[in-house]
C-alpha positions in Angstrom: 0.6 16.8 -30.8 -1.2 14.9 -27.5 1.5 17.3 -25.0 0.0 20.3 -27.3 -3.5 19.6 -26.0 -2.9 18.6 -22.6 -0.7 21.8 -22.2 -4.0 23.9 -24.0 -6.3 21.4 -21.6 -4.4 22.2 -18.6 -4.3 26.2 -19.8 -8.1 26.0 -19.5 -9.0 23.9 -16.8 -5.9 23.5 -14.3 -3.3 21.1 -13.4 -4.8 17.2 -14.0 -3.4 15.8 -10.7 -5.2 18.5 -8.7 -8.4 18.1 -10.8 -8.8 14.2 -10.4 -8.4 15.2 -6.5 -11.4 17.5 -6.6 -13.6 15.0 -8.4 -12.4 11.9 -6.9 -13.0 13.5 -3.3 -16.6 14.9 -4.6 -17.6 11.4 -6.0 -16.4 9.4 -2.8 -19.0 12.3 -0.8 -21.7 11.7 -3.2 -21.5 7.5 -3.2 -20.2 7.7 1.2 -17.1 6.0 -0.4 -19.1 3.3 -2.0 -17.9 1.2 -4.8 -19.3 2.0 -7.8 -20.3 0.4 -10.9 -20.8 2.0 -14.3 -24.4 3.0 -13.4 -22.3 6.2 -11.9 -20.3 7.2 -14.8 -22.7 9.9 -15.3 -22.6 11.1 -11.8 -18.8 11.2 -11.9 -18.6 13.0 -15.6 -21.1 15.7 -13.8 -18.4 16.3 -11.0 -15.4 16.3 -13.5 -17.2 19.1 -15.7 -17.9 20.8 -12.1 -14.4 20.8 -11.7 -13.6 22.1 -15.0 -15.9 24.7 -14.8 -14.9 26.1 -11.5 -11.5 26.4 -13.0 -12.3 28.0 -16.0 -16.0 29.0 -17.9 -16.8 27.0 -21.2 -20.2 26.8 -22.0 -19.6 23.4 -23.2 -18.7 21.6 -19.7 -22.3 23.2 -19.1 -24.0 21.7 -22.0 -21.8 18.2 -21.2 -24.1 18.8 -17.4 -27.0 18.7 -19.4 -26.4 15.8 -21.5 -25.0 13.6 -19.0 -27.6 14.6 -16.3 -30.3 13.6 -19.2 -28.6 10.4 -19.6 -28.4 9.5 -16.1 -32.7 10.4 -16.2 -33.1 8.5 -18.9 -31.4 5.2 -17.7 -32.6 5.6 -14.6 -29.1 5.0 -13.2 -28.7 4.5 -9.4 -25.6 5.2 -7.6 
């Protein structure tokens, strides 16, 4: 069952590998190749739904933006 929905993940979005190389090289921009705590999980979920989206439209990585970007306001969360 878990290959059916990575196959149907990677159908809609692209292959993992390449993905995690957009966002990780996006997120090391953003922080200048800082460490990072938790305080930038919402930063880095922002990137990864980027990612998705440039690979394939679904409004829901564009509502996930939303909630994580309102998260991130919320806490007050500092990179």
């Amino acid at each position: 069952m878990i290959d059916k929905i990575l196959k149907e993940r990677e159908d809609s979005y692209g292959d993992f590998k390449d993905n995690a190389r957009k966002t990780t090289k996006m997120f090391n921009i953003l922080t200048d190749n800082r460490p990072c705590g938790c305080k930038a999980y919402p930063a880095f979920m922002i990137i990864t739904k980027l990612v998705r989206e440039f690979n394939k439209h679904n409004k829901d990585n564009l509502d996930d933006i939303q909630g994580y970007a309102k998260l991130w306001a919320e806490d007050h969360y500092d990179l």
